[in-house]
C-alpha positions in Angstrom: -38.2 14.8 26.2 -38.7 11.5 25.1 -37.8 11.9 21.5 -34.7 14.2 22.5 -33.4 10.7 24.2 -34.4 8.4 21.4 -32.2 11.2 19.1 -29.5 11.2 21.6 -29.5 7.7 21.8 -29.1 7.0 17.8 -26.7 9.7 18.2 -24.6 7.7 20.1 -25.3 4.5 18.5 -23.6 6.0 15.0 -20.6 7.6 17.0 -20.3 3.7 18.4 -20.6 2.5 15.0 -17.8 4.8 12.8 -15.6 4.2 15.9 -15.8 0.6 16.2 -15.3 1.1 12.1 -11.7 2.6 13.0 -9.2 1.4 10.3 -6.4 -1.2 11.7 -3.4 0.5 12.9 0.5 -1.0 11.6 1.4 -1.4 15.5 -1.2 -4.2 15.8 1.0 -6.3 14.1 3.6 -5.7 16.6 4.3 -9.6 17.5 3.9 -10.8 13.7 6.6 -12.9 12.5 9.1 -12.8 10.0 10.0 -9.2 11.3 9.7 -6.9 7.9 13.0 -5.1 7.2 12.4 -3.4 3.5 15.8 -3.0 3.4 16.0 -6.7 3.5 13.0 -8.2 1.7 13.0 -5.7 -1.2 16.9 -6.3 -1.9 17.4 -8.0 -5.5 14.9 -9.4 -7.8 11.3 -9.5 -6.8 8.4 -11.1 -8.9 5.2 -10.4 -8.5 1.5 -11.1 -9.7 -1.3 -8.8 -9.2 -5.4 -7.5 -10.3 -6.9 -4.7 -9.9 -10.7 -5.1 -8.5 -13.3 -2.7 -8.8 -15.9 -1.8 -6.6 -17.9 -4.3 -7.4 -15.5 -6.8 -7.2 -14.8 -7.7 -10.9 -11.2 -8.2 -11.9 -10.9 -5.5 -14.6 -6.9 -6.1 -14.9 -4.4 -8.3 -14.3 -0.5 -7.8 -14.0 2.6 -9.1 -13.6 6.0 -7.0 -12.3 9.8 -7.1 -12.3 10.9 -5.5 -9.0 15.1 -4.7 -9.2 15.7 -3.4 -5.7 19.1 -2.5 -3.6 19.6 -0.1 -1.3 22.2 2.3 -0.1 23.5 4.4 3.4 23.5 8.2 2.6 23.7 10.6 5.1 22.8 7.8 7.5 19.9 6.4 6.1 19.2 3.6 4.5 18.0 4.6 1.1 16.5 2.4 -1.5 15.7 2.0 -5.0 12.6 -0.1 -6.8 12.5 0.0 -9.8 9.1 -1.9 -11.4 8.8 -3.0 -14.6 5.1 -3.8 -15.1 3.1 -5.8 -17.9 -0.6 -5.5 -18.3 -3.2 -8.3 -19.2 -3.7 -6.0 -22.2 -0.1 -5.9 -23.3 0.6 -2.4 -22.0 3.6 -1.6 -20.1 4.9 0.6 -17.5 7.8 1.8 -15.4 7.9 3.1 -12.0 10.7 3.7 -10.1 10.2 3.9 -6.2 13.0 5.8 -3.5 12.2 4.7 -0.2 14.2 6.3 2.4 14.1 5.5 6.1 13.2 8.7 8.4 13.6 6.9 11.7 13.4 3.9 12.6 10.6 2.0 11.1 9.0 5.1 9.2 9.7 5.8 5.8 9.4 8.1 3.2 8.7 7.2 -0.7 8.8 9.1 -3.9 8.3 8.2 -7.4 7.2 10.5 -10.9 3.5 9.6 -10.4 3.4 9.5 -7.1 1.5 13.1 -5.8 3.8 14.5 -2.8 5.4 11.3 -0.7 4.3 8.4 0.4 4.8 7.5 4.2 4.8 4.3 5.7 5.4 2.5 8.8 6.5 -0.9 9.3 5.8 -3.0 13.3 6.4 -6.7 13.0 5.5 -8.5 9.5 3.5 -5.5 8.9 4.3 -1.8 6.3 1.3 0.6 6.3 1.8 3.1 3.1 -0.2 6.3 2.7 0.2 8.0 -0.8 -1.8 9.8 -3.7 -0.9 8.4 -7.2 -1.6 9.5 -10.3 -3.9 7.4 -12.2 -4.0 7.4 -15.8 -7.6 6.3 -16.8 -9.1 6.5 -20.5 -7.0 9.3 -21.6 -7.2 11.0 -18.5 -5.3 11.5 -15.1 -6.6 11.1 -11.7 -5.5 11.3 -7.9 -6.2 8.5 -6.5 -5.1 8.0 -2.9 -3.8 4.5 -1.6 -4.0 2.9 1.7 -1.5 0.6 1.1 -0.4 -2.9 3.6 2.2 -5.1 2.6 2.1 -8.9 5.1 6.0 -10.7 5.1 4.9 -14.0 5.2 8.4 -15.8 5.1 11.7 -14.6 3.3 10.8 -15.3 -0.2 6.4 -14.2 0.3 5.3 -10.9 1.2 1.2 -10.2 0.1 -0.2 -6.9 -0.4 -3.4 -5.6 -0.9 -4.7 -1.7 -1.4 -7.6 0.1 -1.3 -7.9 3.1 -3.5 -10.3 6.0 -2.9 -11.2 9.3 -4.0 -13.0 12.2 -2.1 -13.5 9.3 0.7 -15.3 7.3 -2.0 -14.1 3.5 -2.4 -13.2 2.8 -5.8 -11.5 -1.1 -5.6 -8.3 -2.4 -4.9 -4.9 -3.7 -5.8 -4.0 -7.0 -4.5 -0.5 -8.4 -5.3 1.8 -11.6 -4.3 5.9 -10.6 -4.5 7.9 -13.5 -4.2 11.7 -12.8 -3.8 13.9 -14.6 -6.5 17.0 -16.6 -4.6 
C-alpha cells in the first residue's frame, strides 16, 4: 500500500509539472499595448534583422529582410500580401511571399509556397500567435519543420518576434527577428 501511494503520488507530481509547463496562450496578452492590427503594422516597407539559434544556443545564421506589405478587402476580408526578400550571412537569398487573410475577427489564415497546409494565427492586444509547418531546406534536403511562432508590437515602427521550431515534438532552436516599419 505504501508504495502504491508513493507511485500515485509521483504520479501526480509529473501531471503537476507538464501542466504548470502549459505553453502561454495569445489571450494573455489581452491588455498589452500598442493594440496589433496586421493590417496596420505590416502595411508598406518593413525591415528586419534576424538569427537563427540552435539547440544549443549557437547562432548558426544571421539575416536580414525586405518586407513589401499592403493589403486588400475581398469578399469582406481583409487580405494581405508579404512579400520577403531575404539575405543570408552567407550571401544566399530567398523569396517568400506570405497571404494572410483575416477569418474573423482577430484569427487569421496564412499561406505561402513553402509553407505545409496554412498557417493560423491569433492576435489579443500587442500579441499574434502563428502555428505553421514550413518546409526547411537543409544541406540538400527538405524538412517539415513546425513553427510556434509570436510576434510582440512594441510601438508603431517595432514589433519583435521570436520562434521555436520543432520536429516530432523535439526542440530544434529558434528564429528571433526585430521588424522595424520604414516611415
Amino acid at each position: 500500500m505504501n508504495k502504491w501511494i508513493k507511485t500515485l503520488g509521483v504520479s501526480l507530481m509529473s501531471v503537476s509539472m507538464l501542466l504548470g509547463c502549459s505553453s502561454v496562450k495569445v489571450s494573455e496578452y489581452a491588455q498589452e499595448t500598442p493594440v496589433l492590427d496586421l493590417a496596420t503594422y505590416f502595411n508598406g516597407t518593413i525591415d528586419a534583422h534576424g538569427i537563427f539559434t540552435d539547440r544549443s544556443g549557437k547562432v548558426v545564421k544571421r539575416f536580414k529582410v525586405v518586407i513589401e506589405a499592403n493589403w486588400t478587402v475581398k469578399d469582406g476580408q481583409k487580405v494581405g500580401v508579404l512579400d520577403e526578400a531575404f539575405t543570408y550571412s552567407d550571401g544566399t537569398t530567398q523569396r517568400r511571399v506570405w497571404t494572410l487573410t483575416e477569418v474573423a475577427p482577430k484569427r487569421y489564415q496564412g499561406t505561402a509556397s513553402d509553407v505545409v497546409g496554412q498557417a493560423v494565427g491569433e492576435v489579443s492586444g500587442n500579441a499574434l500567435n502563428w502555428s505553421y509547418t514550413l518546409a526547411l531546406p537543409v544541406d540538400g534536403k527538405v524538412y517539415n519543420v513546425k513553427f510556434n511562432d509570436w510576434m510582440y508590437q512594441m510601438d508603431d515602427k517595432v514589433m519583435l518576434n521570436k520562434a521555436e521550431m520543432s520536429k516530432f515534438g523535439i526542440y530544434l532552436g529558434e528564429v528571433t527577428l526585430a521588424f522595424y516599419k520604414r516611415p
